[in-house]
N, C-alpha and C positions, 0 to 999 in steps of 0.2 A: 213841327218837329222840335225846333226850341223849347216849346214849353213843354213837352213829354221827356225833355231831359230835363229841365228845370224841375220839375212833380219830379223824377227819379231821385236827381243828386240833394232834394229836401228832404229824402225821408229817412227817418230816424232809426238807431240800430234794432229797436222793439216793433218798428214796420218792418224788417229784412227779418227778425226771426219770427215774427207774425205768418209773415208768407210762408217762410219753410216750414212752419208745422203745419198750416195748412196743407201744401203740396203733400209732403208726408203723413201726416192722418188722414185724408181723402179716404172715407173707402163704402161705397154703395151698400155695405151690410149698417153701417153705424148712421149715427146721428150726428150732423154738427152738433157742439154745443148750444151755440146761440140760437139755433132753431130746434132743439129738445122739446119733446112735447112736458109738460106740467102735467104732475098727477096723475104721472103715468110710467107705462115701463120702456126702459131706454137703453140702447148701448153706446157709449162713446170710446173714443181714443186718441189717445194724447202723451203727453211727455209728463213725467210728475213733476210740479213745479215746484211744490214746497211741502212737509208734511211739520205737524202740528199735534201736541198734544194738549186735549182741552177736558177740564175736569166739567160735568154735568152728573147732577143729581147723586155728586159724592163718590163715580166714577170715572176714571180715566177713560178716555175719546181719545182715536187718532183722527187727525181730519188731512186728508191727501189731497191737494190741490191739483188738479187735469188742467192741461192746456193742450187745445187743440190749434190755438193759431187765430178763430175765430171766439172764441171766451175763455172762460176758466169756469169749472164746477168743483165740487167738492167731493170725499168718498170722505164718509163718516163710517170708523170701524167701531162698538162700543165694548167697552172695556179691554181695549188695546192700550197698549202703549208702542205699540212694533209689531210690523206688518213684513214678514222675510221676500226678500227681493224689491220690497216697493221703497225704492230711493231715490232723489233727486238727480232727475236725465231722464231716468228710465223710462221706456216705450210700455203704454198700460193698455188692455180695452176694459172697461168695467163696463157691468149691466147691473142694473136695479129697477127699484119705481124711485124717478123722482121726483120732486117738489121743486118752487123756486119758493125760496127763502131770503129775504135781504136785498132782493136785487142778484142773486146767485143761485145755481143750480146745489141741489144736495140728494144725493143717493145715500139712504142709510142702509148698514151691512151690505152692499152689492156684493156681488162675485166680482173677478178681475180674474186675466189673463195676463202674464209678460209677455212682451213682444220680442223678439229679436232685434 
């Protein structure tokens, strides 16, 4: 019982909100991130972590980072610069085909849903 507190009171404030996205994006219709199939079509959901704008082949890319708690993937929108309601917090589910790329997931142009 000591060391079950001990592992508790060592863990860091990105393992406490790791967990809560987990408990909160759980949902039997979707895909963890970290176990997404590759090369394939997927739904996941998550909190937007960060979004990004990246110039490729001379146009503007938005790139929206997902966290579910267990990874992070990417939603590439192309020739975005601004995607209306997708902002840093917000509850997403996006669906696409994706890829791993880099060591990271990446859906290009998915759909997406807000969540509540």
């Amino acid at each position: 019982m000591l060391d079950s507190l001990r592992r508790r009171l060592k863990r860091t404030n990105e393992d406490l909100h790791a967990e809560s996205l987990q408990a909160r994006f759980t949902d039997a219709s979707c895909s963890r991130i970290d176990e997404a199939a590759d090369r394939g079509p997927v739904r996941i959901r998550g909190e937007v972590a960060g979004l990004q704008v990246v110039p490729r082949a001379g146009a503007p890319c938005l790139e929206v980072t997902v966290d579910d708690g267990t990874a992070r993937a990417v939603a590439v929108f192309t020739g975005r610069t601004r995607v209306g309601g997708l902002d840093p917090g917000r509850p997403v589910a996006v669906e696409g085909m994706a890829r791993r790329h880099g060591g990271r997931l990446v859906l290009l142009n998915p759909s997406y849903t807000l969540l509540p």
